[in-house]
N, C-alpha and C positions, 0 to 999 in steps of 0.2 A: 905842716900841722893845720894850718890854713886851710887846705885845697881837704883834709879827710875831716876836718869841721863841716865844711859846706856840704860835703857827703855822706856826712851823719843827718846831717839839718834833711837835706832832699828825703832819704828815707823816713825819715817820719810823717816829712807831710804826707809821702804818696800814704804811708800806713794809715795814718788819719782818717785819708780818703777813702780808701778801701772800708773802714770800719762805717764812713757817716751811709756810704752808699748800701752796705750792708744792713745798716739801720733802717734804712729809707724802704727797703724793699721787702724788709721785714713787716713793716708797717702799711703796707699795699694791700686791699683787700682781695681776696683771692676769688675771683672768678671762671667759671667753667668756660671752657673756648667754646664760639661759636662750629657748627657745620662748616664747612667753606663753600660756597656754590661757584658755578664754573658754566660757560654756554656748554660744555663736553658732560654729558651723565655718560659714565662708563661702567656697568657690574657685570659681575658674574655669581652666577649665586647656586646650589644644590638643594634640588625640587624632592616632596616626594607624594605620592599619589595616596597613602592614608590621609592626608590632612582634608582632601577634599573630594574622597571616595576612592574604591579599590579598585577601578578600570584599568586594568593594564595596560592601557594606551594614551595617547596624546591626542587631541585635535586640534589640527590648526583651521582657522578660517582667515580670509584674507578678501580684501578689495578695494578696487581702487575709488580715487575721489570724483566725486559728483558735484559740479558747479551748480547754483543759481543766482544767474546776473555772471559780473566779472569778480567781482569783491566779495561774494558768500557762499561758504559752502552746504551743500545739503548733506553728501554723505564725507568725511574725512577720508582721504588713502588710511588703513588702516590692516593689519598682523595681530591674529592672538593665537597664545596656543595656552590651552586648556584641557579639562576634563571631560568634555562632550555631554556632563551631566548637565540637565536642562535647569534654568534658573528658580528660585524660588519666587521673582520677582517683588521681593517684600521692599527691598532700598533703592537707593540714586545707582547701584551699583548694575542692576540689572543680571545680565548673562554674565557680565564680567565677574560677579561673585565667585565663579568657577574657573575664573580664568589662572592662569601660574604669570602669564605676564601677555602686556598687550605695546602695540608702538604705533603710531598715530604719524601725519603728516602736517601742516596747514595749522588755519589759526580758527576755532570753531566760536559759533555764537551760538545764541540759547538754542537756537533752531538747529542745531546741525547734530546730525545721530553717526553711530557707525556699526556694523554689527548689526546688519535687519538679517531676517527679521527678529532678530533674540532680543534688542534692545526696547521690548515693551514691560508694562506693567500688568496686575493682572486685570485691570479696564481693557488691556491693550493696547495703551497711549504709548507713543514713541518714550524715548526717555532720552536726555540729554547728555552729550559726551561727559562723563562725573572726573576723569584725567586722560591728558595728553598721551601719558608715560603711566604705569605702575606693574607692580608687581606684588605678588600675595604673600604678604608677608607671615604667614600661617605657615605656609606648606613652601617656601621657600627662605633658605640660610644664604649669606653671602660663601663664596668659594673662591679658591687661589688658585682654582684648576684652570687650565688654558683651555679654551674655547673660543677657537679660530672665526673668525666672520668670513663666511668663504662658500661658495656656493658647489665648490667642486666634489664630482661624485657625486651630486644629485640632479633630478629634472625639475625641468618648469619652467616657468615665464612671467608675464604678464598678468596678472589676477584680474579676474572677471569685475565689472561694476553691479553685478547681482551678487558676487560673493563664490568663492569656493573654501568647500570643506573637505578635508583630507584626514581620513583616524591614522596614525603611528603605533605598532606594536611598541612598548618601552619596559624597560625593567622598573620594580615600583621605585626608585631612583635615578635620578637624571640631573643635565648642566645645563641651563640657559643663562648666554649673557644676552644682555641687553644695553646699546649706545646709542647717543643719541645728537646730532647737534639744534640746542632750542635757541630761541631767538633772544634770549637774554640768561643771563646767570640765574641759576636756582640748582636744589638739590630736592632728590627723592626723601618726603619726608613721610610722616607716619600719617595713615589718614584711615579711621579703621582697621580693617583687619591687613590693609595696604602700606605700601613705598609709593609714592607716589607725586607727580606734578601736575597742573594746569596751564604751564606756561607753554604755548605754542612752540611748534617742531620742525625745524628749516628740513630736516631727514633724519631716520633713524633707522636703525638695524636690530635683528635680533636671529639668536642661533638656540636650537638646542640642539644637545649629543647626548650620547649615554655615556655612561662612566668611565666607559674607557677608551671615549674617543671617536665614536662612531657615529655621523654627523645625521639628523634625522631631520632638521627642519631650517632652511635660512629665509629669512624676508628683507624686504627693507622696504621703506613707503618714501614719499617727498613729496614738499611741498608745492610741486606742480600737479599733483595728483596722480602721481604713478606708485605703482604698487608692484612690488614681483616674489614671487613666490616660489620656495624650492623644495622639494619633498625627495624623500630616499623612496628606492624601487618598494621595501615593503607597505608603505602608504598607500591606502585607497581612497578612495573617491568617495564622500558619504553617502 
């Protein structure tokens, strides 16, 4: 009688417990979770060509970084692929207004451009790198589609330090991911019509395919100042 006393006593307290903790939690103000950031940006996301014009194509431009001194950069290694429509130059955003997504190497200061010569105003003043990482959040949705980072199947090399531009035939929808390792944690956040960061980019990569898998563009930049570039055989040269 004894021993199912003490084992009546023991359940109560835990139930006690159960109810003050249920109390307690109840009483906890409810807050939205943060983003998480991570030095890894990893998406994938589905582009489509009305948000920022009806060209049935893609442009990529790509090139590598331009030191001045040891510690500044002039131009960043730097991949975008875009609309080939020429900028309005009204904002910080420049040609990039047009771009679906761009990826950056290095650590830039106020002086450092990327994208010549698109990235003036209409004085024609250079304009300064406005993010590391973004993507246009207008005309691109995230995606669960698989899209490989992988150069195979296509040609190319080394991107020029003057710049190459290549047009892509593309269906008016298309996959670009984009990954990135930056030199500290952060996440793409909203900036304008953008996803986007400023945190500086130890390397980063970026692909697009069409819809069903058919690889049209890989880059990737780093922060030595290398840049490479891969385009599919219907790519031309602009």
């Amino acid at each position: 009688m004894r021993s199912a006393a003490l084992i009546a006593a023991a359940i109560v307290v835990a139930l006690l417990g159960v109810g003050f903790a249920g109390a307690s939690f109840l009483r906890q103000p409810f807050t939205e979770s943060k983003p998480s950031t991570s030095r890894i940006v990893d998406r994938t996301f589905v582009c489509a060509h009305g948000a920022l014009g009806d060209l049935p194509e893609i442009e990529t431009r790509a090139g590598l970084g331009i030191r001045e001194g040891r510690s500044r950069w002039k131009q960043l290694p730097y991949a975008i692929v875009a609309t080939g429509r020429s900028t309005n130059a009204f904002t910080q955003w420049g040609s990039l207004a047009y771009a679906y997504a761009w990826i950056t190497a290095g650590s830039p200061s106020a002086a450092t451009r990327i994208d010549p010569p698109y990235a003036r105003d209409l004085q024609r003043r250079e304009l300064p790198v406005p993010a590391t990482i973004g993507v246009n959040a207008k005309a691109c949705k995230r995606s669960n589609a698989r899209v490989p980072l992988s150069q195979a199947g296509l040609s190319g090399g080394a991107a020029s330090p003057f710049g190459d531009e290549l047009d892509c035939s593309t269906q008016r929808r298309f996959l670009i991911r984009v990954r990135a390792v930056l030199d500290s944690p952060a996440s793409l956040r909203a900036r304008d019509s953008f996803l986007a960061t400023k945190v500086p980019v130890r390397e980063a990569k970026l692909a697009a395919r069409t819809l069903n898998g058919k690889a049209l563009v890989y880059a990737e930049t780093f922060d030595s100042g290398k840049t490479r570039l891969f385009t599919a055989n219907p790519c031309v040269p602009e």
